[in-house]
Each structure stands twice: as structure tokens, then as C-alpha cells.
N, C-alpha and C positions, 0 to 999 in steps of 0.2 A: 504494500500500500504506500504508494507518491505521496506526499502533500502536494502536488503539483506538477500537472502534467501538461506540457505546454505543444501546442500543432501548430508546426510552421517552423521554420528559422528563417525567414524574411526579416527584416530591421524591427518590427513590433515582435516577435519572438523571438527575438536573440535579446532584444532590450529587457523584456520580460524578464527570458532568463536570468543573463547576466544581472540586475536588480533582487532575483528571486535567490539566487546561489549566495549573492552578498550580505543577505538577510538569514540565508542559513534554511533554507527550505529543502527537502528535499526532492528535486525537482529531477523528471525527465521529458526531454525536449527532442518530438520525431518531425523530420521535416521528409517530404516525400524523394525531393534528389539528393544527387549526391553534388555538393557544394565542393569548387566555386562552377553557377550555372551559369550560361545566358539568362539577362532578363532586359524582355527589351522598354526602354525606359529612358528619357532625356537625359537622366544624370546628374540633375540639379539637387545640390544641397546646401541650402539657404543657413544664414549665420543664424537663424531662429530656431533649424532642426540642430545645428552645432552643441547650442548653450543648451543641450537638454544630456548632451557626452559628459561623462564624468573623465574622462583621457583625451589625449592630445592623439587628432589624426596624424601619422607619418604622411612626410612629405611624396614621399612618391608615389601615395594613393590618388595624392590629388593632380588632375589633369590640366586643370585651367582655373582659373582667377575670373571672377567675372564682375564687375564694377557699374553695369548699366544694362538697359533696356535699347534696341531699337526698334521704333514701329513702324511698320508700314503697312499703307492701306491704299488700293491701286498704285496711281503711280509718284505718291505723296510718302514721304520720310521724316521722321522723327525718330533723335537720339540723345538720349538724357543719360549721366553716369552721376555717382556719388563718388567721395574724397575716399572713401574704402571698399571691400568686398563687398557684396550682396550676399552673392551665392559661390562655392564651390562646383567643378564640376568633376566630376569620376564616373569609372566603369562602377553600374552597379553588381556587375560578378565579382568584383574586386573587393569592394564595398561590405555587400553583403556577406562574403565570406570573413572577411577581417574582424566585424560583428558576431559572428558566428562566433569565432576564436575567441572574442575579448569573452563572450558569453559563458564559454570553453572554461576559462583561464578560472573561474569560480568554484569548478568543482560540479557542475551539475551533469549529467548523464546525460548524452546525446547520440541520437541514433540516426543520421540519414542514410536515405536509400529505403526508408520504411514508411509507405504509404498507409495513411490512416483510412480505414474503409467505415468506420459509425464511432460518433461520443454521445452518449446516454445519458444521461441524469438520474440518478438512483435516491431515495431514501438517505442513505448515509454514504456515499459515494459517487466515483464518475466512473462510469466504462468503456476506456476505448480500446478499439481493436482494429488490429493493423492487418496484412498480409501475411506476417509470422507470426503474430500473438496477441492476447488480451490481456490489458492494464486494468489496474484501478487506483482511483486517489481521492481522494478529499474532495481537490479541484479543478477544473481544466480552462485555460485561454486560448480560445482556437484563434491563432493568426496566421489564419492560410490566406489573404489577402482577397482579391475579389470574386476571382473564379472558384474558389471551391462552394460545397453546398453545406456543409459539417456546420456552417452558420445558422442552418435554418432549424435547427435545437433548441436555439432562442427566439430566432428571428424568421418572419419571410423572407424569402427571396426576393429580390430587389424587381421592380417593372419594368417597363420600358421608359417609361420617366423619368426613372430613377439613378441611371448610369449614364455613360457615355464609354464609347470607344475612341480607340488611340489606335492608330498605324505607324508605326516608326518601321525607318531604318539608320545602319551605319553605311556612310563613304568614306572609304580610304581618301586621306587626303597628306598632303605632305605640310608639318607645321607653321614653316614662310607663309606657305597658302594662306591655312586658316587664319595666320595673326594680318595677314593684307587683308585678308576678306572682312574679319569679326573684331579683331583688337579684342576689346576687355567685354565687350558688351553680347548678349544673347537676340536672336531675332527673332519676333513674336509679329505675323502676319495676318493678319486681321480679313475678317470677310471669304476664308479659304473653305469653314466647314461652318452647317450653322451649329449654334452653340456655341461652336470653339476658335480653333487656329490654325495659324501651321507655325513649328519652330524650324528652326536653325540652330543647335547650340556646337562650339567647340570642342574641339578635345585634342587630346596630345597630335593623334595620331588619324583621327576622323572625324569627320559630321555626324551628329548627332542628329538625323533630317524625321520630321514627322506632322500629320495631324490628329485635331482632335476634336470630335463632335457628340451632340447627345444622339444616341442611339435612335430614337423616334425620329430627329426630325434629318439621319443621316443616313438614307438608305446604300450606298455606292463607296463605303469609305476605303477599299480598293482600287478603283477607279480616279478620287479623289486625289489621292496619295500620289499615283503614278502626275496625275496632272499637275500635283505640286511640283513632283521632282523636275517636271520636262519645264515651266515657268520660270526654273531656277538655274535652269543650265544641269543639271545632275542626269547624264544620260544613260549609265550603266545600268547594268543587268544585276539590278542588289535583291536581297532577300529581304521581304517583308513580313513583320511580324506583330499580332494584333492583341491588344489589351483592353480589360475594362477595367471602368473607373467609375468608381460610385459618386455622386452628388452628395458631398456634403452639407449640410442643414438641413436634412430631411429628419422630422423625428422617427427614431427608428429603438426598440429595445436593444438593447447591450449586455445586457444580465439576466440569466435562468437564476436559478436554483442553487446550482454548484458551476456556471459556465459562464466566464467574462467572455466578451468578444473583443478585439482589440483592431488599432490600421484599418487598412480598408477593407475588414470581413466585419467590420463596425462600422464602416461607409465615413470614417473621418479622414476625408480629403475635400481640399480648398474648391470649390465647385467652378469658380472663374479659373483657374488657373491650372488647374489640377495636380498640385503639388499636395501629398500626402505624407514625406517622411517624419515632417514635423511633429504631425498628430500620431503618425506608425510607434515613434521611440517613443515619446510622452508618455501615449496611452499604456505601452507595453512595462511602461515603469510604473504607472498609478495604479495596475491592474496588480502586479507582483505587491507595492505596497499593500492593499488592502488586505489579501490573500493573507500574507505573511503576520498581519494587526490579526486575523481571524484564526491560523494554525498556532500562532503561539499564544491563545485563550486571553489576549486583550480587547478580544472585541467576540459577539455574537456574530450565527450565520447568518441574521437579519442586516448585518454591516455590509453585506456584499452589494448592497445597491448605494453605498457611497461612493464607489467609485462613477457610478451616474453623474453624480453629485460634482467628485473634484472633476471629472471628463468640461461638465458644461461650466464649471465656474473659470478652466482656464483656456477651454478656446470654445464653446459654445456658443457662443453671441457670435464670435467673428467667423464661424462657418456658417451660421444661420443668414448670417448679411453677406455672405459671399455667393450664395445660391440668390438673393433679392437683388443684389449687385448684378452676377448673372444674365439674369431671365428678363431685367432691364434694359442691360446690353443689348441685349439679343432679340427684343420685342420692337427696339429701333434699330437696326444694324447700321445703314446707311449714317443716320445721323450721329449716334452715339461712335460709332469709330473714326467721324470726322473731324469730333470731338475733341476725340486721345489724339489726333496726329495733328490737328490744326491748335491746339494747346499745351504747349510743351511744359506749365505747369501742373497738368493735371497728369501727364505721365509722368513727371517728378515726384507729385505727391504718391502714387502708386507705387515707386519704391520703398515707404515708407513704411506701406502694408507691406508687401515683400519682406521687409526688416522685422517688420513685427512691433515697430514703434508705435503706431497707431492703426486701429482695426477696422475691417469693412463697415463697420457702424460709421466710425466718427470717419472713413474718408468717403461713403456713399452721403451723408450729409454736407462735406464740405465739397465735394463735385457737383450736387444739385445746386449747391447757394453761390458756388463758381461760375455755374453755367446760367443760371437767373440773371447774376449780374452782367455776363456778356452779350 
């Protein structure tokens, strides 16, 4: 019998982990591959996902620096940078394995290569069972990220409203290129997909190229994708690969009985943007916190829905106004992205929220009273 038994080792279950070993729990952590994997993914890691590490990243995880925003929207340009970083960029195989290991470094059991097939909720326990064997433990935090279904224990499965898709690929590129091409800044293209975008981000050795749309109103994101690439000069034969992305500020349950849900298998990810690692580590530590307040008899199993609790007191408002931020964008396209390119204040203040300085609340308030007075 676990205290703790965590699905996934993505960045919300290796945070978990790592969190859960340091508090002394006895914890096993199955992820279904074998790490480091492909995953395909921009690569961005914002200084707000940073300050949630308790260690310093090694330098040669990180691929690029990134200091600003470029927007564009047809054939109109705009580019804002700040006096420091934003975001980081990295391979997330790199990324996520290194995680994986700090998680390691704590002493907790870990199994990849072992595919979770059902987790239960019991009377006095959890039961999950893999392709070689059946567990049990006290508690479990499935952070198998968007695609799996082991969520829907707590939760429904997300709608068609509910998510959006992402088509990325990598371009081998030579680094001269990229630093002529991007400098410091990442490219965010406005009007490619509805709901979303199309990026461009750097990296040591390649383009990070993709879009992103809400699934309803994105029937073609194949098609889409190739049509980005050929717009931008990118004419190779690359391999495309697709992901979903939950809309964050949807109310949705996070907590059974005995089963937190954490990252994006708890749908917290930035809905304009769709940046998730920030909420992936958080949640994967506040979830381990509680867990830990409850196995060593400081707290009742009625405690387990505080973690609802600290989840929405430290980013709940600013995902709930980043889905209202959103669907505002996107109810005017035209206007509202000629907005961001023809106001070079108002994508300034957007690195803000990026930073994490101030939140979609108070910058969807100071964009409407921006845009009022112009």
C-alpha cells in the first residue's frame, strides 16, 4: 500500500513527485513511455513557470532566450521586447526528462514503460492497474495530460468547446538563420486559425513552427498547418504532429474521493495562449502538498478539496479571464487583432501577463479602457 501513487511523469507528475518524495511520502510514479520522448510542443517556459523550480535549470537545457513578442496580422508588424527574459525556450524531451530525474533524485519509485489501463476509487483506497500489475494506495494524481481518459474518474471528458488542437512541427535550421530571422523575440500570427494562431519560436538548432485553434470552430487543422508552412517560406517534407489543449477557465471538478487531477488532465492551461506548464508544476506541487497535510494525520480526508481551494486562489481568476479574454478576441477577429498590431502599447502590456505581473482581469480591463479612449 503507496501513500501515493502518481500517472504520468509529464512536468505536473514529476512536480508532484519530486514535492511528494521531499515531504516523505511514499510514493510510486508510472508514466506510460519510456523517457526522454518526443513531445510535440512550442517549448516555451515563461519566468512565471520558472519561480515555481525549487533548482536552478543547467545551462545547456536551455535553447534560447527570449525577450519579446512579434505580431503580425496580414501584412502589418509589430514588435515589443522587455529589458529581461520572458520566457525560456527548450526541447520538451529534454525538459521533461530532467524533471523526471530531479523527481528521481527524492527517492520515490518510478516505473516507465508501464501503461496505466483503470484508477478506481475505493472505500479506503485507490486501484490502479497497469499492463503488468495492480496497485493500491491511499491516493492517486493522474497527470497524464490531455489525451488520456483515466480523468474521467473525477471528471467528464472535455467537449468540443472545451479544447482546442495544436499542429506543430520542427525545421532544421542553422542558428545564424534563426538569430537573422527571430533575435530575442517569438512570432505569434494572428488570424491563421480561428480561436488561435500560428507561432514561430527559436531554438538552438530549429523552428519550432505551429498552429493553434479551438477544435469546433477548426475543422482542417492539417491543411491549415501545411498552408502556414508554405506562407512562410518553410517548404520541406516535415512530420506533423497533433495535440490537444484544454481551455482553461472552464469550471470543471479536480477532486474525487481519493483522486486529485493535476496540468492539463485538470484543463489548467492559459486559454489565449495556451501555455500550461505554469499551472502543470504548481498544481503538481499543491496537489502533493495536501496529500502529504492528509497521510501524515494533520488534516482529515475531507481536506482533499483544498486543494480546489489553493488551485483557484493562485491562478483561478487569471485562467477564468483568459478564456473571457479569448472568446472576445475571437468574436471580433478583424478588429480586435488590429488592435494588438496597430497599438504597440497594448502588446506591451501583454507581456506583463506573460510575466505574470498582472493578470487577465486587470489587463482585459485596462485594454477595454485603452481602447475606449482611442
Amino acid at each position: 500500500m503507496y501513500d501515493l501513487i502518481i500517472i504520468g511523469g509529464g512536468p505536473s507528475g514529476a512536480s508532484a513527485g519530486r514535492r511528494a518524495g521531499k515531504l516523505g511520502l511514499n510514493t510510486l510514479l508510472l508514466e506510460k513511455d519510456k523517457f526522454p520522448r518526443y513531445k510535440p510542443c512550442g517549448g516555451g517556459l515563461s519566468t512565471h513557470a520558472i519561480s515555481y523550480l525549487d533548482f536552478e535549470l543547467p545551462q545547456d537545457i536551455i535553447e534560447w532566450e527570449v525577450t519579446g513578442i512579434r505580431g503580425v496580422f496580414k501584412n502589418q508588424i509589430t514588435e515589443v521586447h522587455k529589458d529581461h527574459n520572458i520566457s525560456l525556450l527548450l526541447s520538451r524531451a529534454v525538459f521533461d526528462d530532467f524533471l523526471l530525474k530531479k523527481a528521481e533524485e527524492t527517492g520515490i519509485e518510478i516505473h516507465t514503460g508501464e501503461k496505466v489501463l483503470s484508477c478506481t476509487e475505493k472505500p479506503e483506497f485507490v486501484e490502479v492497474i497497469t499492463k503488468e500489475q495492480t496497485y493500491q494506495a491511499k491516493f492517486a494524481i493522474v497527470a497524464e495530460g490531455a489525451h488520456g481518459l483515466l480523468k474521467t474518474c473525477v471528471r467528464p471528458a472535455d467537449t468540443r468547446e472545451e479544447y482546442g488542437i495544436s499542429v506543430v512541427t520542427e525545421i532544421p535550421a542553422e542558428e545564424r538563420e534563426i538569430e537573422e530571422r527571430l533575435g530575442k523575440s517569438v512570432e505569434l500570427q494572428l488570424g491563421v486559425a480561428s480561436g488561435g494562431y500560428g507561432w514561430i519560436f527559436p531554438h538552438k538548432t530549429y523552428y519550432s513552427v505551429g498552429v493553434f485553434g479551438i477544435v469546433k470552430d477548426f475543422p482542417h487543422p492539417k491543411a491549415t498547418m501545411i498552408k502556414f508552412l508554405k506562407n512562410n517560406d518553410f517548404t520541406g517534407d516535415y512530420k506533423l504532429s497533433g495535440h490537444k489543449i484544454p481551455l482553461g477557465g472552464i469550471k470543471r471538478r479536480i477532486a474525487g474521493s481519493r483522486v486529485l487531477l493535476v496540468g492539463d488532465a485538470a484543463g489548467f492551461v492559459d486559454a489565449f495562449s495556451g501555455e500550461g506548464l505554469a499551472y502543470a508544476i504548481s498544481s503538481g506541487q499543491f496537489a502533493a502538498n495536501v496529500l502529504a497535510e492528509i497521510c501524515q494525520q494533520r488534516g482529515k480526508l475531507k481536506d482533499l478539496h483544498k486543494y480546489e481551494s489553493i488551485c483557484k486562489a493562485e491562478f483561478g481568476t487569471h485562467l477564468k479571464y483568459s478564456l473571457i479574454f479569448s472568446r472576445l478576441i475571437h468574436s471580433f477577429p478583424e478588429r480586435s487583432f488590429k488592435m494588438f498590431i496597430d497599438n504597440r502599447e497594448i502588446l506591451d502590456k501583454y507581456l506583463e501577463v506573460v510575466d505574470f505581473t498582472i493578470d487577465y482581469k486587470d489587463y482585459l480591463r485596462w485594454s477595454l479602457f485603452n481602447f475606449k479612449l482611442r
